[in-house]
C-alpha positions as CSV (number, residue, x, y, z in Angstrom):
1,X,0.0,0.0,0.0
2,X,1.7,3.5,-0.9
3,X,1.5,6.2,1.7
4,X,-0.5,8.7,2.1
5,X,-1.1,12.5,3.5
6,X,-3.7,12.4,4.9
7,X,-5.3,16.2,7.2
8,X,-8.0,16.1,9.7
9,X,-9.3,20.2,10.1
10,X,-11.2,20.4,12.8
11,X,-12.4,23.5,14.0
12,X,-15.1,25.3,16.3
13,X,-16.7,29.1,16.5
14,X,-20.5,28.3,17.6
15,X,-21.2,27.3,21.6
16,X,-24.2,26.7,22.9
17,X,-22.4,28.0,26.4
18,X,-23.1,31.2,26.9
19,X,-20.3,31.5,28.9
20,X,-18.1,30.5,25.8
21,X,-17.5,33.7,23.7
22,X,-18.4,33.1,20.2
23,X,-15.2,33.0,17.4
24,X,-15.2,34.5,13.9
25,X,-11.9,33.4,12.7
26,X,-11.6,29.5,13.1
27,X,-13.9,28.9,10.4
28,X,-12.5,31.2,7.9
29,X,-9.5,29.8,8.7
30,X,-10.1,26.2,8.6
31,X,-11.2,26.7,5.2
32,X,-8.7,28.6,4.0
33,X,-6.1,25.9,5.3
34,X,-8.2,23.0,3.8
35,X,-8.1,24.7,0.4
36,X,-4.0,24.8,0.8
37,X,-3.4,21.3,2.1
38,X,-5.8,19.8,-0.4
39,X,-4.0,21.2,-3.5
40,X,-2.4,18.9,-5.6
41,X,0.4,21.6,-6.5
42,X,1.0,22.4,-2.9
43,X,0.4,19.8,0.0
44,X,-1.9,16.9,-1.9
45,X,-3.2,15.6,1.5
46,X,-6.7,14.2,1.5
47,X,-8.0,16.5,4.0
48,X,-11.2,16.3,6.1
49,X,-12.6,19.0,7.7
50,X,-15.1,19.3,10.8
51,X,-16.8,22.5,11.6
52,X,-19.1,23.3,14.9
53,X,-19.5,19.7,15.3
54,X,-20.2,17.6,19.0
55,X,-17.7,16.6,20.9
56,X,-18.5,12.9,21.1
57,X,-18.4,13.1,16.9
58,X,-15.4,14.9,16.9
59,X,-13.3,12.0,19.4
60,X,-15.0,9.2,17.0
61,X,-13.5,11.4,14.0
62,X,-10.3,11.2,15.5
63,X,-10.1,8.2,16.6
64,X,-10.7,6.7,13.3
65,X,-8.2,9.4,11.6
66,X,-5.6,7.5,13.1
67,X,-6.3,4.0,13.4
68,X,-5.0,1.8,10.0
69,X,-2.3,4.0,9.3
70,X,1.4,2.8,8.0
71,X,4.6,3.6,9.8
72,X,5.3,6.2,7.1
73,X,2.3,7.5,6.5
74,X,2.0,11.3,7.3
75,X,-1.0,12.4,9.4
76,X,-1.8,16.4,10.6
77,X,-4.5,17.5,12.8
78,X,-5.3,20.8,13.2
79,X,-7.5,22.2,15.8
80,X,-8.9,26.2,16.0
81,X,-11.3,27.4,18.5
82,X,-11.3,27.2,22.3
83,X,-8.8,25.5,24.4
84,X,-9.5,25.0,28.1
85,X,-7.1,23.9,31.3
86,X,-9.2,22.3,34.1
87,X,-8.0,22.9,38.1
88,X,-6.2,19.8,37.4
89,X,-4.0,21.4,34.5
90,X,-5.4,19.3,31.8
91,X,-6.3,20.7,28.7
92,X,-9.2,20.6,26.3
93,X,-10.8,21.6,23.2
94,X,-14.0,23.2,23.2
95,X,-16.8,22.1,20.5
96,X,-20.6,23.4,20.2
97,X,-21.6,21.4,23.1
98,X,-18.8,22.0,25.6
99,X,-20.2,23.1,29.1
100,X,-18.9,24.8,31.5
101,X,-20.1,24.6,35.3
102,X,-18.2,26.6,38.2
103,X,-15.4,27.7,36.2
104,X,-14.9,23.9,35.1
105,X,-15.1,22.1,32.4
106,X,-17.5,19.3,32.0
107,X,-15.3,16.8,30.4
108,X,-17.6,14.5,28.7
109,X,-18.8,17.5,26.6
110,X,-15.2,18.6,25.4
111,X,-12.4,16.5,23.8
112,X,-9.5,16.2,26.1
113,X,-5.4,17.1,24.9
114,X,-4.6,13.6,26.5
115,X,-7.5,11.5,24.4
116,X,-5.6,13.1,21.0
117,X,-2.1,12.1,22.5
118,X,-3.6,8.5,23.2
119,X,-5.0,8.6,19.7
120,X,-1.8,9.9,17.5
121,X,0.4,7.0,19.8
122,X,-1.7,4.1,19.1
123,X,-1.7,5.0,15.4
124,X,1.1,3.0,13.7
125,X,2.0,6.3,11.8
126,X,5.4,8.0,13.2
127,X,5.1,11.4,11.2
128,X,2.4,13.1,12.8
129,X,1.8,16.9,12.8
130,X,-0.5,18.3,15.2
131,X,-1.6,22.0,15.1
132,X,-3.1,24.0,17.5
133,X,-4.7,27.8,16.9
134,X,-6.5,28.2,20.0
135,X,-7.4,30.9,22.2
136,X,-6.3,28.8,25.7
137,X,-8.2,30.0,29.3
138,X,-7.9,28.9,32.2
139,X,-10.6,27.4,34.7
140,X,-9.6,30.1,37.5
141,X,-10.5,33.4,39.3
142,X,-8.2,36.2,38.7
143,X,-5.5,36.6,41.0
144,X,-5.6,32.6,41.8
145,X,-2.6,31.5,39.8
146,X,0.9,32.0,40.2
147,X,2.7,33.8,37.7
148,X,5.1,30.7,36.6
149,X,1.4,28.5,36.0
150,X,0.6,30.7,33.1
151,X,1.1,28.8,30.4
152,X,-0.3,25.4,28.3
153,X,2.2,23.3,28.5
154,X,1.3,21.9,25.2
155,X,4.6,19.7,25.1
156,X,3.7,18.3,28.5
157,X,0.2,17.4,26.9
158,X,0.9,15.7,23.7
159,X,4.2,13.7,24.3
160,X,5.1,10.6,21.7
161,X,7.9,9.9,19.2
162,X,7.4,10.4,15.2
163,X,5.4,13.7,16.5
164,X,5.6,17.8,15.6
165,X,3.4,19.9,17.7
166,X,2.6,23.5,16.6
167,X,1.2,26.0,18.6
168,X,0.1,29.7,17.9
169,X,0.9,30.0,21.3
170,X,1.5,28.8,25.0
171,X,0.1,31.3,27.2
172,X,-3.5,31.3,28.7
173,X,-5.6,34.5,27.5
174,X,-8.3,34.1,29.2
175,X,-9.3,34.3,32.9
176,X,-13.3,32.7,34.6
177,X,-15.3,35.3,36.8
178,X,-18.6,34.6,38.0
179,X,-19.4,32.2,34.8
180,X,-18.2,34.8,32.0
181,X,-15.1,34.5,30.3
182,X,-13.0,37.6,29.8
183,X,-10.1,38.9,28.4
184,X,-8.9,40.4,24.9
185,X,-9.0,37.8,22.0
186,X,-5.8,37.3,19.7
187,X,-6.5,37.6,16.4
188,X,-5.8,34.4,14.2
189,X,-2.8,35.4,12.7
190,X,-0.9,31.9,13.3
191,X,-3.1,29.8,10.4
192,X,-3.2,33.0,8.6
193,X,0.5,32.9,8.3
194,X,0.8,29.9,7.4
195,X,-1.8,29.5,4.7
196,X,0.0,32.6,3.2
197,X,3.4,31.3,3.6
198,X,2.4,27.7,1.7
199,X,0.1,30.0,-0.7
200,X,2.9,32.3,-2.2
201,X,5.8,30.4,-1.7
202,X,7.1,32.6,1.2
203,X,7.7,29.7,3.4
204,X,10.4,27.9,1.2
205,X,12.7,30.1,2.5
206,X,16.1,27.4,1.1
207,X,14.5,28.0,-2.5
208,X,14.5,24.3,-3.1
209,X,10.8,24.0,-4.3
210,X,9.5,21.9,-1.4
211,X,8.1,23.6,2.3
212,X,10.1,21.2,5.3
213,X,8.1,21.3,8.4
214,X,11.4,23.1,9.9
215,X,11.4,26.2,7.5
216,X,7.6,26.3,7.5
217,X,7.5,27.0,11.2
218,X,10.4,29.4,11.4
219,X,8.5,31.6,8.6
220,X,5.1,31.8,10.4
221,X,7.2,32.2,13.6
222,X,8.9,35.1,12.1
223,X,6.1,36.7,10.7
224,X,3.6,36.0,13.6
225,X,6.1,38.7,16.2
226,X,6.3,40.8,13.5
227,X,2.6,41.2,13.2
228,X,1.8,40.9,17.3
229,X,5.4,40.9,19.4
230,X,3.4,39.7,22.4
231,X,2.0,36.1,21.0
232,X,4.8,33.8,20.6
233,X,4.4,30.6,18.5
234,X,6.1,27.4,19.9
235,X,7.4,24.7,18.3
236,X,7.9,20.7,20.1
237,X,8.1,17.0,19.4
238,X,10.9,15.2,17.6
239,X,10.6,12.9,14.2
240,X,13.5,10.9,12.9
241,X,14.4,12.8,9.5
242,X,12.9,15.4,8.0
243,X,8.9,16.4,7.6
244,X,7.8,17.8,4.3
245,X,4.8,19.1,4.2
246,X,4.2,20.8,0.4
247,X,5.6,21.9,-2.8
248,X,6.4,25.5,-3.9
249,X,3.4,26.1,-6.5
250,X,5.8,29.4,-7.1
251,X,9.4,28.1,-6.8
252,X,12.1,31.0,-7.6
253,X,15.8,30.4,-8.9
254,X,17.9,29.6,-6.3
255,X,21.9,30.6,-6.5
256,X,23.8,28.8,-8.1
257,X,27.7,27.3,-6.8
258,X,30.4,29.5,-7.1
259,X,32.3,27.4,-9.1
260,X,29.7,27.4,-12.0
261,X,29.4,31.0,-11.5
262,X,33.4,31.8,-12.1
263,X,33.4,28.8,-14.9
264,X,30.9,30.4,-16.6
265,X,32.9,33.9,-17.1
266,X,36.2,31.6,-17.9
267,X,37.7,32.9,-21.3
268,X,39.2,28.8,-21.7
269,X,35.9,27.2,-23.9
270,X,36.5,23.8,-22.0
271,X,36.3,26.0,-18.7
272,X,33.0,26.8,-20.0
273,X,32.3,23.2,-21.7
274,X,32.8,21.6,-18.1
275,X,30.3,24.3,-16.4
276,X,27.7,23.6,-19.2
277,X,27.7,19.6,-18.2
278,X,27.0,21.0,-14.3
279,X,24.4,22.9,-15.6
280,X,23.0,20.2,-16.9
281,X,23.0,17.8,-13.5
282,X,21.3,20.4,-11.6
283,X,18.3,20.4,-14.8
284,X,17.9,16.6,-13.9
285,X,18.0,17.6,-10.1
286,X,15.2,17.4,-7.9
287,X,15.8,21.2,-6.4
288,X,13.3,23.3,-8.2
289,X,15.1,26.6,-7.5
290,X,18.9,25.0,-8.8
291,X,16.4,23.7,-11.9
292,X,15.4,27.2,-12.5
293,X,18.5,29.1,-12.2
294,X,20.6,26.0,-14.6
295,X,17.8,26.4,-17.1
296,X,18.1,30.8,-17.3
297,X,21.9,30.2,-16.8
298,X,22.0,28.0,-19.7
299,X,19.7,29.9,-22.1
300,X,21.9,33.0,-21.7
301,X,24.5,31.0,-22.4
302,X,22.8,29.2,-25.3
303,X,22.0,32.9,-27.2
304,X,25.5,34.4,-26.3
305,X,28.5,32.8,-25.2
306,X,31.1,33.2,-28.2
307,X,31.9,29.5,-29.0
308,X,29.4,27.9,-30.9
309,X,30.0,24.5,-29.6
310,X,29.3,25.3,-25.8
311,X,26.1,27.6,-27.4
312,X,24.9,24.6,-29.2
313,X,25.8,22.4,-25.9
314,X,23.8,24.7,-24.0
315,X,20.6,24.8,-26.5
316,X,20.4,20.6,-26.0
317,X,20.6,21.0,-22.5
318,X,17.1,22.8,-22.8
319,X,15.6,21.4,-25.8
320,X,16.5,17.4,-24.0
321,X,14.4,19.0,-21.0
322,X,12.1,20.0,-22.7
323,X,11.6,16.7,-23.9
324,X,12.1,15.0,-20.5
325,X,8.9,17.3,-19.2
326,X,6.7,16.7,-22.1
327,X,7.5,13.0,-21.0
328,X,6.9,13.4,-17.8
329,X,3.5,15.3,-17.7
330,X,2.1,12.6,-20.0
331,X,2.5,10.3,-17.3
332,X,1.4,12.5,-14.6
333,X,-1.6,13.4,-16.3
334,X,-2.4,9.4,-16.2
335,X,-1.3,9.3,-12.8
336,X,-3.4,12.1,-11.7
337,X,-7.0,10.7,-13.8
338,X,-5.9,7.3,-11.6
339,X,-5.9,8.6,-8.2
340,X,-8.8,10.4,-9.2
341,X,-11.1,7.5,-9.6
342,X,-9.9,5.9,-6.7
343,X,-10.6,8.6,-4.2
344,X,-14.1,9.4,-6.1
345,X,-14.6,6.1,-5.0
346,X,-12.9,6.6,-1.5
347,X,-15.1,10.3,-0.9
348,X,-18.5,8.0,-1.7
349,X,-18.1,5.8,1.1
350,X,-19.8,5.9,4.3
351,X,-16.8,7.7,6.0
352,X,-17.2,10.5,4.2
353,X,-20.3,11.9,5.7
354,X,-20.4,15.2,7.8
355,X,-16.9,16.4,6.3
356,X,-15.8,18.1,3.1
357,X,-13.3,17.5,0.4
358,X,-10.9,20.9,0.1
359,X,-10.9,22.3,-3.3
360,X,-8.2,22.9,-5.4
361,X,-6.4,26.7,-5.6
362,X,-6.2,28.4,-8.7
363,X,-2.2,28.6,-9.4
364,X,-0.6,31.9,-11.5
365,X,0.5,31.6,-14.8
366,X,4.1,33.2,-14.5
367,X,4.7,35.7,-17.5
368,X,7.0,35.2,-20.2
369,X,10.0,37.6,-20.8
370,X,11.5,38.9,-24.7
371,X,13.7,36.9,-25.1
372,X,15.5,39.9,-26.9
373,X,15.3,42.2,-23.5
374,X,19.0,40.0,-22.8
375,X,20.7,40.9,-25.1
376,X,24.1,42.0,-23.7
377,X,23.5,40.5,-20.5
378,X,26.1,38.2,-19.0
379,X,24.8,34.7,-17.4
380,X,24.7,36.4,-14.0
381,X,22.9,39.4,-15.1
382,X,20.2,37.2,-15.9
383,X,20.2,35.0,-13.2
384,X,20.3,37.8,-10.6
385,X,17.4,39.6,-12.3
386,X,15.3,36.5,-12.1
387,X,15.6,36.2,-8.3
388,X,13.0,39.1,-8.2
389,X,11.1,37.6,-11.4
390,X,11.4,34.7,-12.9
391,X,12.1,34.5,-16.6
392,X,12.2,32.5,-19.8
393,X,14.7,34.3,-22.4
394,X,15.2,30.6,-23.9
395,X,15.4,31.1,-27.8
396,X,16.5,27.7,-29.7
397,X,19.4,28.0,-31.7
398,X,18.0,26.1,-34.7
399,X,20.6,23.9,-37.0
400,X,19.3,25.3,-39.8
401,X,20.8,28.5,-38.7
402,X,24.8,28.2,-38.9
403,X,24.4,24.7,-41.6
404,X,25.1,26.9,-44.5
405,X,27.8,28.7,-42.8
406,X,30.2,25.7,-42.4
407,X,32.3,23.7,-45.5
408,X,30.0,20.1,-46.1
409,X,33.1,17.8,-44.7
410,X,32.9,20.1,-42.0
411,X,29.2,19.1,-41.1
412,X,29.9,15.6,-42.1
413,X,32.8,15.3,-39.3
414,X,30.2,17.0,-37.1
415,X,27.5,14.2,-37.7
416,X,29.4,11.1,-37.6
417,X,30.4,12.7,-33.7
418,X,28.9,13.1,-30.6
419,X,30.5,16.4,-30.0
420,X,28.8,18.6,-31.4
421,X,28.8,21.4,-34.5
422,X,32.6,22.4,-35.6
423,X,33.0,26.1,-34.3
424,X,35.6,29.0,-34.8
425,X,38.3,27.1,-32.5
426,X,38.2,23.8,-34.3
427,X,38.8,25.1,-37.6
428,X,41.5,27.0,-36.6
429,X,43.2,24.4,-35.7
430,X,42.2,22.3,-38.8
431,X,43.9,25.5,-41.6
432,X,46.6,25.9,-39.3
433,X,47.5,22.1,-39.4
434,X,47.1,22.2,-43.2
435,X,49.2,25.2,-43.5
436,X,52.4,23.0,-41.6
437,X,51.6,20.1,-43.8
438,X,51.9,22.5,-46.6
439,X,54.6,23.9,-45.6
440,X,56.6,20.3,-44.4
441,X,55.7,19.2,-48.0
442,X,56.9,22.2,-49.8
443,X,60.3,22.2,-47.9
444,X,60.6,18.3,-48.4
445,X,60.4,18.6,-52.4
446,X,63.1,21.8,-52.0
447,X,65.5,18.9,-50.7
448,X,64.9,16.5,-53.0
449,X,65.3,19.1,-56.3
450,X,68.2,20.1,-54.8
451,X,70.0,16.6,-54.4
């Protein structure tokens, strides 16, 4: 069985407690994070999502969420809405039906932190993501807890090995007085963040066209104090390896080695020769970003460097990926009609009821640059350019353009090689070699007239 991604959103904003203050973001949110996980170009989990639903509903959802699951299959929960630490400093997650009776909790109406952590350790799965957007209170009067006792302790909560836990934050918000909940809300920005990040491509912050579950968090971390200094995201858990969670639907060129870069401006041609083959590794790499910036590297190169071979070397670097692609979306696009059926079949089953499939997100069309706006421009003056916006200056080098340039043994000698089109160096060589046999058979016929 192949693994899969697999998302379980589950979020709450309605409460039939009047003591429970109602939420606007969670939902908005929840949606908005569904729509980015369930994208084939960007996370390709099959997500779930569960919105103002009973808590005994939500624990079954869980519960099954996790059960039959392979060692390497990846598994995130998310949870937005209320979170709520009893006397005993255990935490739980508020749904519609959570009740609240003298400052406490009544437990068999919320679902409790240590329920999820006995869920996610029972499940065979070791890379589990769990995140948490909540706005935490505490069941307590004012002035009744110590200063050091004002905080989740979300990594004391969920505890287990092959598990991530994200948290928009760790401190309690809210206070209980005389049945009423108060205190200022935080705004949602944590899932807000993070939907942007995976969104744009802002959150791939090593340019290698996939989001880790390390870089992803220090990008919402980052951004979240910009945008409120006091709410501090937190980050636990360990996992063997690393977590990755997405792909770049906007990947940029990344920067290329320095020793390609100096090669590249080498007057030797075989300098250049040698960087051209390096180029072309990094087009069958898996690194978007080094893809992008081999590929604009190379078609500067293939439109200006002064040798003809490493010009024509450069140009079947890019027209043999072109090929490779062409290849390879064929068989994606029968890949991706396959694994449609199946999960049409999967979403019609009776496990699919009271949840939603996300949608897909509409993806930008990057615009194309003309090609003659290069002209002059060394390799790097493209490449730099194109870590603002990315280009495609590629313009073929046909054959048919230098054939009739070249004498026919010339062409001939070119054809029965796998090197390439003579240039201007090679045929150098070729007249000055003819001009010493000349000359060797000149002087030789001098001697023999002479004896």
């Amino acid at each position: 069985m192949r693994d899969t991604r697999s998302a379980l959103i589950i979020a709450n904003y309605q409460y039939d407690d009047a003591s429970l203050r109602q939420l606007l973001a969670p939902g908005e949110d929840a949606e908005a994070l569904a729509r980015v996980l369930g994208d084939p170009a960007i996370g390709a989990f099959q997500v779930r999502t569960f919105i103002n639903q009973p808590s005994h509903k939500v624990s079954l959802e869980i519960e099954s969420f996790c059960d039959n699951r392979n060692r390497d299959d990846l598994l995130l929960i998310y949870f937005s809405g209320h979170g709520i630490k009893d006397t005993d400093g255990q935490l739980y997650f508020a749904t519609i039906d959570t009740q609240l009776v003298q400052h406490n909790v009544r437990r068999a109406t919320a679902v409790g932190a240590h329920f999820v952590n006995e869920m996610m350790s029972r499940s065979r799965s070791r890379r589990q993501i769990l995140l948490l957007d909540c706005c935490y209170s505490g069941a307590f009067k004012d002035g009744m807890l110590a200063k050091g006792d004002r905080r989740v302790g979300a990594g004391d909560q969920f505890q287990g090995q092959g598990r991530v836990v994200l948290t928009a934050s760790d401190a309690l918000h809210y206070s209980f007085e005389v049945g009423q909940l108060h205190g200022k809300a935080v705004r949602s920005v944590f899932t807000q963040m993070l939907v942007r990040g995976l969104q744009t491509g802002e959150a791939d912050l090593d340019r290698d066209g996939s989001y880790s579950l390390d870089e992803v968090y220090d990008y919402v971390h980052s951004r979240v104090l910009y945008e409120h200094p006091d709410q501090k995201p937190m980050k636990m858990g360990f996992v063997e390896g690393k977590i990755f969670i997405g792909n770049n639907p906007h990947p940029l060129p990344a920067e290329l080695p320095l020793d390609i870069q100096e090669s590249l401006d080498d007057p030797r041609r075989f300098v250049r020769e040698g960087a051209v083959r390096e180029l072309e590794k990094l087009l069958t790499g898996k690194n978007k970003g080094l893809v992008l910036a081999a590929r604009l590297v190379l078609t500067s190169v293939a439109a200006q460097d002064d040798s003809l071979f490493v010009r024509t070397m450069a140009n079947n670097c890019l027209e043999a990926q072109t090929q490779s692609q062409a290849i390879g979306f064929e068989i994606s696009a029968k890949d991706q009609v396959a694994e449609t059926i199946v999960q049409t079949k999967v979403d019609e089953g009776p496990s699919q009821q009271n949840g939603r499939t996300a949608t897909p997100v509409d993806v930008d069309n990057c615009e194309t640059e003309d090609p003659g706006e290069t002209a002059g421009k060394t390799a790097h003056q493209v490449w730099a350019e194109a870590q603002i916006h990315e280009t495609d200056v590629r313009e073929p080098l046909a054959r048919e353009q230098f054939e009739g340039r070249w004498p026919k043994f010339l062409l001939a000698a070119d054809r029965s090689s796998n090197h390439g089109p003579w240039d201007q160096d090679n045929i150098a060589i070729v007249l000055g070699l003819m001009l010493v046999t000349t000359f060797l058979v000149a002087f030789i016929i001098w001697l023999l007239s002479a004896n």
